[in-house]
ZAMARLO-848250 format. One record per atom (N, C-alpha, C): residue in three letters; x, y, z. Coordinates in steps of 0.05 Angstrom, whole numbers, plus 5000, padded with zeros to 4 digits. Atoms other than C-alpha are relative to their C-alpha. Example, Ala and Ser with C-alpha at 12.3 -4.5 7.8 and 13.67 -1.06 7.14 Angstrom:
residues 2
ala501849765000ala524649105156ala501850245000ser498449764999ser527349795143ser498550225014
This chain:
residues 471
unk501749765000unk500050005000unk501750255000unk499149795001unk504750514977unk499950235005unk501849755000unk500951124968unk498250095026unk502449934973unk497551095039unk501749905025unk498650164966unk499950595083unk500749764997unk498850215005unk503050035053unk501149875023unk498550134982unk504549625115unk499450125029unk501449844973unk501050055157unk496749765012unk501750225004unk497749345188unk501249885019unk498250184982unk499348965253unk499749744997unk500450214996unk500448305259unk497549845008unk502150084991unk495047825263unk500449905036unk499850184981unk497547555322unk500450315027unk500349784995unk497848275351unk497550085020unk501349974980unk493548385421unk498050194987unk502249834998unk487248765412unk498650154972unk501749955025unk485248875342unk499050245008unk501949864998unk482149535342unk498450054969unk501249985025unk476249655289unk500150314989unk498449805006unk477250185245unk497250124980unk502249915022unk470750605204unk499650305003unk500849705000unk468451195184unk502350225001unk497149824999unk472851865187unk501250175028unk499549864978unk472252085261unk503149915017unk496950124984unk478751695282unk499349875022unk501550084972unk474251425342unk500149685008unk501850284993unk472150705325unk498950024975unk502250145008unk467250365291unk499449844993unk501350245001unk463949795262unk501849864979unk499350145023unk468049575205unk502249725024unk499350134998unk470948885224unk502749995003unk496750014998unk478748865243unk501549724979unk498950145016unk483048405194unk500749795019unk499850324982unk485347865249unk498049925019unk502850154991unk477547725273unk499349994972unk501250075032unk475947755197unk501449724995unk498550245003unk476246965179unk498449974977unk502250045010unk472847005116unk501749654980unk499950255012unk472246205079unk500750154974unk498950025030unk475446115011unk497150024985unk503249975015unk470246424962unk499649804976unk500950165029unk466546004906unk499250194985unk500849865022unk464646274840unk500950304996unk499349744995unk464546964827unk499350235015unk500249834983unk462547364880unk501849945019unk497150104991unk467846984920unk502050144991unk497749915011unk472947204867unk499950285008unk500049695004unk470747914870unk499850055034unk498949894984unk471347964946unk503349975008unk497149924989unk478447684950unk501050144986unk499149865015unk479748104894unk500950335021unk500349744991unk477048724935unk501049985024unk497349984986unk481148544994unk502050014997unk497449955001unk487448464967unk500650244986unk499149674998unk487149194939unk498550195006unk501049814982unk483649424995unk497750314985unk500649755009unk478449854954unk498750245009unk501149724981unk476150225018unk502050294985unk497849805002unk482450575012unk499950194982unk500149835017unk481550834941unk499250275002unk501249785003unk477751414960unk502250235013unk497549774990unk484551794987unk501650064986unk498550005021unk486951714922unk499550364983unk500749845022unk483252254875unk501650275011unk500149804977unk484152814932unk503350214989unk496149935002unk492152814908unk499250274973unk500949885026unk490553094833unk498950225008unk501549834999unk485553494852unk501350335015unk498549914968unk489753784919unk502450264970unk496749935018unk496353854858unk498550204981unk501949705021unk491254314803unk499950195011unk500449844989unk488754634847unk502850255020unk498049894988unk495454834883unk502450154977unk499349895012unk498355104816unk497950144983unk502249835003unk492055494803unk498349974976unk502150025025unk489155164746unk497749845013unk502650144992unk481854804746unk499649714987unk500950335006unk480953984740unk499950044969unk500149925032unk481753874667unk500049674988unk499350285014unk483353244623unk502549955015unk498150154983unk489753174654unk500449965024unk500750114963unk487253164726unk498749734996unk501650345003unk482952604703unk501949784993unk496950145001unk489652334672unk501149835023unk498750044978unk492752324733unk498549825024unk501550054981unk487652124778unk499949644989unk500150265015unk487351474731unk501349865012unk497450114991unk494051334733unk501749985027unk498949964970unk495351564814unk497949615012unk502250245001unk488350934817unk502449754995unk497850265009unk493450384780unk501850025016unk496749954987unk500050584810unk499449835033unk500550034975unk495850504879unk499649695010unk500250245000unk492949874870unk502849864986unk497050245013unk499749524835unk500450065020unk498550044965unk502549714911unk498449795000unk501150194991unk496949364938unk500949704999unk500150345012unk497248724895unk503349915005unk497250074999unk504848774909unk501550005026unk499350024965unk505348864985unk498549685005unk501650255000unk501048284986unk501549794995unk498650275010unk505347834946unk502350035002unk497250084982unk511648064986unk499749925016unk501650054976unk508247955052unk499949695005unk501250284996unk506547225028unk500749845024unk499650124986unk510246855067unk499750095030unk500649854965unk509047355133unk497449935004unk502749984991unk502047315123unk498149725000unk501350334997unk501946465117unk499950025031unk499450114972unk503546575192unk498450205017unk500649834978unk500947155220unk496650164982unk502449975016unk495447315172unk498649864979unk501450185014unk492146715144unk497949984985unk502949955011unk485147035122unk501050104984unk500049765021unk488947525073unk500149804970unk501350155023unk487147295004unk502449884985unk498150225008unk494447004982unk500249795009unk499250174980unk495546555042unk497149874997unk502150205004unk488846275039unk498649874987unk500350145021unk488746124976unk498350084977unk502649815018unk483446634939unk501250034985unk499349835025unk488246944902unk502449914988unk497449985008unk494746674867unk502250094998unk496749834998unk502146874884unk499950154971unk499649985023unk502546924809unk499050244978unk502049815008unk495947254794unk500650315007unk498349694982unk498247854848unk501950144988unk497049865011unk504747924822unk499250194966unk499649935026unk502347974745unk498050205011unk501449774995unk497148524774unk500850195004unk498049884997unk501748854796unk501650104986unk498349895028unk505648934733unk497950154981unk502849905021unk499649054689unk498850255009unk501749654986unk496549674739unk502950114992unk498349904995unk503549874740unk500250184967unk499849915030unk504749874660unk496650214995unk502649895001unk497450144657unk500550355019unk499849814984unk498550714704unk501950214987unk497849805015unk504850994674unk499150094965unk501549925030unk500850984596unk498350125014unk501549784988unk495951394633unk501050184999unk498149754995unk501051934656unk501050164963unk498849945027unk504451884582unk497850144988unk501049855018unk498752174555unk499350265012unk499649734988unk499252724600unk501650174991unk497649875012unk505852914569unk502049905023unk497850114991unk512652754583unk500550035035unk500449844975unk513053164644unk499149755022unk501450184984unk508252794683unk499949744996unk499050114996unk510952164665unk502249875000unk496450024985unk517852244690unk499450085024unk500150034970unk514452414760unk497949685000unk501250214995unk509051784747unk502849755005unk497650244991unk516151364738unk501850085017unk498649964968unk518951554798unk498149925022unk501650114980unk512751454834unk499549745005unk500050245003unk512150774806unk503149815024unk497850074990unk519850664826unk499550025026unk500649934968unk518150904902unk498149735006unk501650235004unk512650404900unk500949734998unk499150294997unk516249754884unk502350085019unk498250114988unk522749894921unk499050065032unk501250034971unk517850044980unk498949755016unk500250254992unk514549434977unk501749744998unk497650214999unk519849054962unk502350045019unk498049884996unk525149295000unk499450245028unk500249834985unk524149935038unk499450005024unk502449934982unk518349805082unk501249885030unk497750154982unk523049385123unk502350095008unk497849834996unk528749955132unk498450185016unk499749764989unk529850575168unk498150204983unk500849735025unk527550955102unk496349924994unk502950055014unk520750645097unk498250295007unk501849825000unk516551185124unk501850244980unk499449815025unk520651715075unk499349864976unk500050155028unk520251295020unk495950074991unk503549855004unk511751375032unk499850155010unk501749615009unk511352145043unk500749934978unk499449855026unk516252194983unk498049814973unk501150105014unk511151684946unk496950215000unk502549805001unk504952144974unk500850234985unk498749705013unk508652764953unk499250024967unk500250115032unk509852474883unk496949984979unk502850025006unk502952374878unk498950174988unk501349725008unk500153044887unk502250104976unk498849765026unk505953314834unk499749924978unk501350135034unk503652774784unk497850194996unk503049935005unk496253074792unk500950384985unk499549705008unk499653864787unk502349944974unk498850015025unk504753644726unk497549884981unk502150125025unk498553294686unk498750254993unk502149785008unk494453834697unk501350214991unk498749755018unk499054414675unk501049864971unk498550155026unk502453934617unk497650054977unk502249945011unk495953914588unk497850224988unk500349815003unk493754504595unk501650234980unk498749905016unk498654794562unk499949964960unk501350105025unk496354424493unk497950074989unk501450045007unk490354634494unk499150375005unk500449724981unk490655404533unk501550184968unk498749825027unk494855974479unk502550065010unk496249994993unk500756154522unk500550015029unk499050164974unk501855714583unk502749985010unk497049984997unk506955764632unk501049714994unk497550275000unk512255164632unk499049875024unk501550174970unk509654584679unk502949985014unk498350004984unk516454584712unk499950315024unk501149754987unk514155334728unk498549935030unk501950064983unk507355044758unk500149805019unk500050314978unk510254414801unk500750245017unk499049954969unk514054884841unk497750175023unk502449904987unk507255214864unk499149775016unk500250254986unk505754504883unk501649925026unk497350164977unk512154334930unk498650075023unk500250014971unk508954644996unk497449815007unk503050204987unk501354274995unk501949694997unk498650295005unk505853614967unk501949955028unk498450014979unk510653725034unk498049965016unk502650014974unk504253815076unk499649684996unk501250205003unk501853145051unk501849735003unk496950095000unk508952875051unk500949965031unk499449934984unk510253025127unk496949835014unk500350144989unk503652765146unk500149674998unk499750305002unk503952085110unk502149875012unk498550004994unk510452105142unk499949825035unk501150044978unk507252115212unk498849795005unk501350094999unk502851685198unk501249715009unk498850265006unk507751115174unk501449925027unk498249974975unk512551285240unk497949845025unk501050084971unk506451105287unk499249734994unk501550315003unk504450435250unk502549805000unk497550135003unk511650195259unk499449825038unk500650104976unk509350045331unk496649915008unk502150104997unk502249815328unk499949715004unk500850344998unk503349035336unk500850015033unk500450034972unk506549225402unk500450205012unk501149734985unk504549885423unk502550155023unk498949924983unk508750155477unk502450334997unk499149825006unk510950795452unk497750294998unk500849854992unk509151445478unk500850304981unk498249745022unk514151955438unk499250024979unk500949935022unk512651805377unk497550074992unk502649845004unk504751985371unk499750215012unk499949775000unk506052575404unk501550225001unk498649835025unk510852825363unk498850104979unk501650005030unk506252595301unk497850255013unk501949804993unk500853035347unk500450224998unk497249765005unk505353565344unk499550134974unk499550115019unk506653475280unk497250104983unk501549935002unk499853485257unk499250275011unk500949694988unk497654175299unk500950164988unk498549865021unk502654455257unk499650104976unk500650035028unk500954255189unk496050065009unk502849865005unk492854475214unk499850354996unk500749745003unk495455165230unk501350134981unk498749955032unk500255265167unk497550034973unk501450085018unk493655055127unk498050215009unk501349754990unk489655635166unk501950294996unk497549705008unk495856235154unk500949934990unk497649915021unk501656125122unk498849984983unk500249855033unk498856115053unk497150184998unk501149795006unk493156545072unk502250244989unk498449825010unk499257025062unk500449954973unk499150015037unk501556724997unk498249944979unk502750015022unk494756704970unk500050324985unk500349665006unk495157514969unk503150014995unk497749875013unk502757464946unk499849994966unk499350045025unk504357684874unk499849754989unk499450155009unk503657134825unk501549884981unk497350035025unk510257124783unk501149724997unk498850335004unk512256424797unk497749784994unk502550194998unk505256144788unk499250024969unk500249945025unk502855924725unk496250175008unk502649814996unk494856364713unk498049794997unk502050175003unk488556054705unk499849764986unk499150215013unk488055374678unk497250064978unk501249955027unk485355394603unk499050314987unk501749645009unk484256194600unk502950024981unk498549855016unk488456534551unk501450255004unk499249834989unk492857004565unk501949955025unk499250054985unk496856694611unk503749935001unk498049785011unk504156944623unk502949754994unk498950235006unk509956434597unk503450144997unk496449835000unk518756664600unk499349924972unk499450005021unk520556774526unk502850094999unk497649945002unk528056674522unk500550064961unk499249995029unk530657004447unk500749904985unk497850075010unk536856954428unk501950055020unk497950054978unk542357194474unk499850005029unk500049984981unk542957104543unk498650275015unk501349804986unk536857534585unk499950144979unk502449855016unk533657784521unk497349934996unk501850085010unk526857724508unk498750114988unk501949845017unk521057904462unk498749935001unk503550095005unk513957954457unk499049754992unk501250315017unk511057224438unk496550025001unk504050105003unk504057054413unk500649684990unk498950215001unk504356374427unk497349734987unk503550185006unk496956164391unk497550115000unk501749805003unk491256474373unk499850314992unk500649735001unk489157154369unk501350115018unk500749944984unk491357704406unk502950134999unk498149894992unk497758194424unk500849965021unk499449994984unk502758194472unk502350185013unk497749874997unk507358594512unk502249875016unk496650114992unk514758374531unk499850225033unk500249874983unk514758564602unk501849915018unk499050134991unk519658654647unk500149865032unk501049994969unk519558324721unk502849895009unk497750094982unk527058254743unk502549885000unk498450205019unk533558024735unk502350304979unk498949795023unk538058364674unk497649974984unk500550145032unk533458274609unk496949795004unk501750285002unk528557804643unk497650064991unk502449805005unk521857934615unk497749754999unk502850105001unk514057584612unk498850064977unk502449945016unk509857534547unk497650045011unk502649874984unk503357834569unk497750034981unk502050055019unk497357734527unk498150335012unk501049764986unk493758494535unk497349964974unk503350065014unk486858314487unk498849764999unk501450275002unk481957774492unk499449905032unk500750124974unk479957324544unk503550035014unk498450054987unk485057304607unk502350294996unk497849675005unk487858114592unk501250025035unk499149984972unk492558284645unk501550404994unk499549704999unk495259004664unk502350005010unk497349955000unk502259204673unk499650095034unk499049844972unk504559404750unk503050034995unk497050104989unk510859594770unk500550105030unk499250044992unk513559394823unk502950085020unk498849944984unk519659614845unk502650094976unk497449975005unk526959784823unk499250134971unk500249845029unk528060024748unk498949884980unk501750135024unk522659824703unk499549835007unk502150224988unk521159214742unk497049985000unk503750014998unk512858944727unk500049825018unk501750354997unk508458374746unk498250074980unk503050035027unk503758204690unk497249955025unk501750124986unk497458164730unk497049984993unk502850035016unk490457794707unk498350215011unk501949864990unk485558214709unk496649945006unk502750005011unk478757924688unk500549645005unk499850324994unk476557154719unk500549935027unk499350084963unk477956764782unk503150115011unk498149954995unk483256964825unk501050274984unk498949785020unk483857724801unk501850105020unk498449754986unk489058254830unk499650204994unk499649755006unk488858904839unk503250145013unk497049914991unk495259354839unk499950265019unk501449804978unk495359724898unk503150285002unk498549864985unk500260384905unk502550035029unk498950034976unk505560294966unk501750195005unk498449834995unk510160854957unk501950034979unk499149965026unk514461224913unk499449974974unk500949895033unk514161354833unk500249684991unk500450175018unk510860814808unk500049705016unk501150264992unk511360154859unk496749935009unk502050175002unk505859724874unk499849815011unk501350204984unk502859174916unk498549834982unk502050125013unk499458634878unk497949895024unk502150044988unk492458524914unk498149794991unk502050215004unk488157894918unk497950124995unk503249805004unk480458254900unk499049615005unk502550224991unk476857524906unk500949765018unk499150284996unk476956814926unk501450025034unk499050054979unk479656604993unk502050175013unk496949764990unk485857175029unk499050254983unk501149815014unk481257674987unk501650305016unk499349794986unk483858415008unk498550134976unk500149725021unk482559164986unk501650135002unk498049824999unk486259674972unk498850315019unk500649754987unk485760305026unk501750214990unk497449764988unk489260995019unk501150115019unk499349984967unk493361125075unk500850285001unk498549685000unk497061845056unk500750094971unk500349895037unk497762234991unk499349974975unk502450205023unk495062074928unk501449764980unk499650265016unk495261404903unk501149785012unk498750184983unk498461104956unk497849895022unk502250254990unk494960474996unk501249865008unk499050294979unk495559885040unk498249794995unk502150234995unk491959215031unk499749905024unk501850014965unk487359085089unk498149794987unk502950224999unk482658435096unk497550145005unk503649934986unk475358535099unk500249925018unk500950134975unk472358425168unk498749724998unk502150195009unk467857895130unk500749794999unk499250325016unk469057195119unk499449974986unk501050095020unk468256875052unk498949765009unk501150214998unk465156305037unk503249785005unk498750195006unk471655905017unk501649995032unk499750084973unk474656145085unk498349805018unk501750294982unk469155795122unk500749784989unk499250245013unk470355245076unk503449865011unk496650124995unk478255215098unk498949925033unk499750114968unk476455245172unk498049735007unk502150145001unk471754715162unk501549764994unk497550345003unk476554195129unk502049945021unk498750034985unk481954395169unk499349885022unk501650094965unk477654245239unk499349684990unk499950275005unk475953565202unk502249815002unk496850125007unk483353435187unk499849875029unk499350004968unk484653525269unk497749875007unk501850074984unk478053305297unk501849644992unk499150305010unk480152575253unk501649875018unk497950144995unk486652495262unk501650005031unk498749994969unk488252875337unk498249775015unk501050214974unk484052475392unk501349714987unk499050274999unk486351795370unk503650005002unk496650065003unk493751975361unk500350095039unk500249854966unk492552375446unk499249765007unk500350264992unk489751715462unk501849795000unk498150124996unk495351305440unk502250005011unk497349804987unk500251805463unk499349935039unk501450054970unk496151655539unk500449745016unk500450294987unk495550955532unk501149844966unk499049985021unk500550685482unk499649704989unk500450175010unk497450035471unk498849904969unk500250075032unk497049675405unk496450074990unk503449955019unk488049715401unk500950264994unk500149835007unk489550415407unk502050124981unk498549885026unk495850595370unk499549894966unk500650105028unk492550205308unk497550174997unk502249835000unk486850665317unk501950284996unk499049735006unk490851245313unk500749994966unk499750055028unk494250935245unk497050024984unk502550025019unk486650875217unk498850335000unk500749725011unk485251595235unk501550094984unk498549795018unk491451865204unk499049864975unk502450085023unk488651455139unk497950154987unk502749975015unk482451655133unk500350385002unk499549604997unk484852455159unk501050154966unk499849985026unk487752395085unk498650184983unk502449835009unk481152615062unk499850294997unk500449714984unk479853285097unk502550174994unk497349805005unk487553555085unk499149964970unk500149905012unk486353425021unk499250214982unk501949715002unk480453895014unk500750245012unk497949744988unk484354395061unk501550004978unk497549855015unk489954455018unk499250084974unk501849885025unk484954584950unk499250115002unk502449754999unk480854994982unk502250295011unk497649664995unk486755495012unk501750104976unk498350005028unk489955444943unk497850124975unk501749865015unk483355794913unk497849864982unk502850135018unk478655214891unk499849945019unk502250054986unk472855104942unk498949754989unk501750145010unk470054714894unk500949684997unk498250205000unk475854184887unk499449845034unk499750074967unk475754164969unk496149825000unk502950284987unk468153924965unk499749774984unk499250265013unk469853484910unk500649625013unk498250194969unk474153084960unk498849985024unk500950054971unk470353175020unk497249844986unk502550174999unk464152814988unk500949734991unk498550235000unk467452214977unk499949905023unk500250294973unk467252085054unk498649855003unk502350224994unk460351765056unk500849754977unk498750245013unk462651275001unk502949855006unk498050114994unk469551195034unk499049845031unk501450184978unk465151025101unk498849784998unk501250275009unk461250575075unk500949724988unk498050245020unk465550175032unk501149845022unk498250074987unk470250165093unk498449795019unk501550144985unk464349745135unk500349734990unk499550315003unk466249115085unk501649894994unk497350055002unk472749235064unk502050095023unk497849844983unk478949345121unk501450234987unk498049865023unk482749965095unk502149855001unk497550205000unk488649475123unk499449805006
């Protein structure tokens, strides 16, 4: 279980089973894997549950969240290559599955006898070639994303086997799954800019738009991290430090996801690529010699101006007619701009700050929204928050409080009483807490709409979870 919790699973022989449902981190009814004794199935409904145990398809529903989380965090909107991604993040996930499974074998003739190799449901053989086939399947997904996105799908893949093969059993296992979660979300943010760019007029460079990605992908990176650290002691519990560190840990990554990028929601957007599929959107145009550039019209209709934002020479094609027009600021020093959209989601306004000619770029909508005040002479201003809340704010403090409600009490519980029912209950909240960050980190990143995307998925990730174990 690469992508989540590959190995995040105690021993059957492991005191106290705790059951694991729903997203509260609490409890519930779903059945624990060493009281689960299910008989060797006949026909095909047989086949199709050991199928759906051995790649766990509770689990799937923590999958999409990545993609969605990665678009959204380089400011474009779900497209064909989110769906791409989301495909291929689906295969990649299940080939772990089918492949932890059929390293495991021989651990799980002894200590987990119900799991569908050892008891005979499912074929060493069968597993293994599943495994290869999601795998190959996963990565032709990405490819048609563009290259980009899969040269991070084959890395993700690579994280993936030498985890289950290899890793999960080292020092490095829990890095090995953040840097496989990580990977994830930057597949979902390289598909979706790669793509975009094909189909948009003059798109930044998806190497541009990952790096917009790197901090929600660390967030998600840091907790899968946590997560893995506390399931290293669930067969025999007795560890106090480490869940409340991960508690820690967590509190951290809830209040980072409430401020810090409220700030960098309202910073300038020069390193970000602009709207996903609008036109007009601002792309480096290197010439000919070193730090020249010129105007580009890179498709369609439409003028542009060579603008400069920094550097010797460095300059921004800037689309100034049509859909996605943007307006010149400057900024600072000598002739320094920002190109900034004007018209669409996520607008700026350029706000005055002092002296001939700088400027503040100003959020006007969406989530970290500000205005511009005058504070002293003319033209000069300060961005000031409304008193108001938006919608999408409510929406952040709403995931966020889900994230924590999930994943804290069971990890404070384990941290109390460090026995194995409970520290395997903590591992199933951080799991299912998956969810909820991922709609926090979409929805502070300027899609609301992505964040409820992902959060309606829990009642189908609850339910499912009542007949499948996630582990």
């Amino acid at each position: 279980m690469p992508l989540l919790g590959a190995g995040l699973r105690a021993p059957a022989g492991a005191p106290g089973r705790a059951s694991e449902d729903g997203l509260s981190g609490t409890g519930g009814t779903a059945p624990a894997p060493d009281r689960l004794r299910p008989s060797p199935g006949r026909g095909r409904g047989g086949t199709v549950r050991a199928w759906s145990e051995l790649f766990r398809v509770s689990a799937l529903f923590s999958v999409p969240g990545d993609a969605l989380a990665g678009a959204a965090a380089v400011g474009r909107r779900p497209g064909r290559g989110t769906a791409l991604a989301i495909g291929a993040s689906l295969c990649l996930y299940e080939a772990g599955m089918a492949l932890n499974d059929w390293a495991d074998r021989e651990e799980d003739a002894v200590d987990r006898p119900h799991r569908p190799i050892p008891s005979g449901r499912v074929a060493p053989s069968a597993a293994l070639g599943a495994a290869g086939v999601l795998t190959a399947a996963g990565l032709a997904l990405a490819a048609r994303a563009g290259r980009p996105a899969l040269a991070v799908a084959t890395g993700l893949a690579a994280t993936v086997w030498a985890y289950d093969l290899h890793l999960k059993h080292t020092k490095a296992g829990p890095a090995a799954m953040a840097t496989a979660r990580s990977l994830d979300l930057l597949l979902g943010a390289t598909a979706t800019a790669a793509t975009a760019r094909s189909t948009g007029d003059n798109v930044a460079a998806p190497v541009v738009s990952v790096r917009g990605a790197l901090p929600a992908a660390l967030a998600l990176g840091a907790h899968t991290y946590g997560v893995t650290a506390v399931s290293r002691h669930e067969a025999q519990g007795g560890s106090t430090a480490v869940p409340l560190a991960v508690l820690a840990t967590t509190a951290a990554l809830g209040a980072a996801v409430l401020t810090v990028d409220r700030a960098a929601r309202t910073s300038p957007p020069a390193a970000r690529a602009a709207r996903a599929g609008a036109l007009g959107e601002p792309r480096p145009a290197r010439a000919k010699s070193p730090g020249e550039h010129t105007p580009a019209r890179t498709g369609g209709s439409g003028d542009h101006w060579s603008v400069r934002t920094g550097g010797s020479g460095d300059r921004w094609p800037v689309r100034k007619q049509g859909s996605g027009d943007h307006q010149l600021v400057r900024t600072g020093g000598s002739g320094d701009h920002w190109a900034v959209p004007t018209r669409g989601l996520g607008e700026y306004a350029p706000v005055r700050t002092g002296g001939p000619g700088d400027h503040k770029l100003v959020r006007t909508r969406g989530p970290g929204a500000h205005r511009p005040v005058p504070t002293r002479g003319p033209g000069e201003g300060r961005a000031t928050r409304p008193h108001h809340l938006t919608p999408a704010d409510l929406l952040l403090t709403a995931f966020t409080g889900a994230y924590l409600r999930t994943v804290g009490p069971p990890l404070l519980h384990a941290a109390l009483n460090p026995s194995p029912p409970l520290t395997q209950r903590a591992v199933g909240g951080g799991i299912r807490a998956m969810i909820p960050l991922q709609a926090a980190l979409a929805t502070r990143a300027g899609a609301p709409g992505s964040g409820l995307a992902v959060m309606a998925l829990v009642p189908l990730a609850r339910a499912l979870a009542r007949k499948v174990s996630l582990t």
